[in-house]
C-alpha positions in Angstrom: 50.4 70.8 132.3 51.8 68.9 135.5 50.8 65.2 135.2 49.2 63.6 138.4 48.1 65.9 140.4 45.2 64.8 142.9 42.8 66.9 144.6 44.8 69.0 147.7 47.9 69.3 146.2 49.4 73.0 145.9 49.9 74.7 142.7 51.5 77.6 141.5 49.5 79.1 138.5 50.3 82.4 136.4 47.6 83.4 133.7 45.5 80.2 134.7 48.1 78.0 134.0 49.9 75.5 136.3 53.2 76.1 136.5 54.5 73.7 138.5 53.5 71.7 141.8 54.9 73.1 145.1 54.6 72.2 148.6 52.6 73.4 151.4 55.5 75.4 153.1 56.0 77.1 149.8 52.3 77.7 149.4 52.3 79.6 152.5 55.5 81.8 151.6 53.5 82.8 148.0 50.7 83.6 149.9 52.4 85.6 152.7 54.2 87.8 150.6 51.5 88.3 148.3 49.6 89.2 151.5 52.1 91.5 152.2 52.0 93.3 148.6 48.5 93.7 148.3 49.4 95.5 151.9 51.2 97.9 150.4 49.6 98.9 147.7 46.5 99.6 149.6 48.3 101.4 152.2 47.9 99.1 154.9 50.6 98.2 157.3 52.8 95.1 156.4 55.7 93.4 157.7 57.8 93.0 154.7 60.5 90.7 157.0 58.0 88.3 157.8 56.4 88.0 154.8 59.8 87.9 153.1 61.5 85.5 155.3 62.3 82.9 153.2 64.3 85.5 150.8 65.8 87.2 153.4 67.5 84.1 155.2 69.0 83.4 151.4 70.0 86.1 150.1 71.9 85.8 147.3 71.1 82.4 146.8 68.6 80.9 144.2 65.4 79.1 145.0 66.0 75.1 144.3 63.7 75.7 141.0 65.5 78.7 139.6 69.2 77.0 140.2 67.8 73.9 138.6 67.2 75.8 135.8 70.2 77.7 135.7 72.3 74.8 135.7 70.4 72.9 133.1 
């Protein structure tokens, strides 16, 4: 459970459980590239750089979270 959390903020949740609080840029990025998944798998059109931005500009680097953990 993440303590403190106030009506607005942005969550990420797997099996209806927070996970952790993130912030509004990164809320977009989730939901772009799980935008651009559904996409695909319906057989729609998606642009996979867009919605993958984020990933693409760092490759082979580690988001903050995942380092953090890493180096714990």
């Amino acid at each position: 459970m993440v303590e403190g959390l106030i009506p607005g903020d942005f969550v990420l949740v797997f099996r209806n459980e927070v996970i952790r609080r993130i912030d509004e840029t990164e809320a977009h990025q989730i939901e772009a590239a799980l935008a651009c998944v559904e996409a695909a798998m319906t057989g729609k059109a998606a642009d996979t750089d867009a919605a993958f931005a984020d990933i693409l500009a760092n490759t082979g680097k580690l988001p903050e979270h995942l380092e953090r953990m890493r180096s714990a």
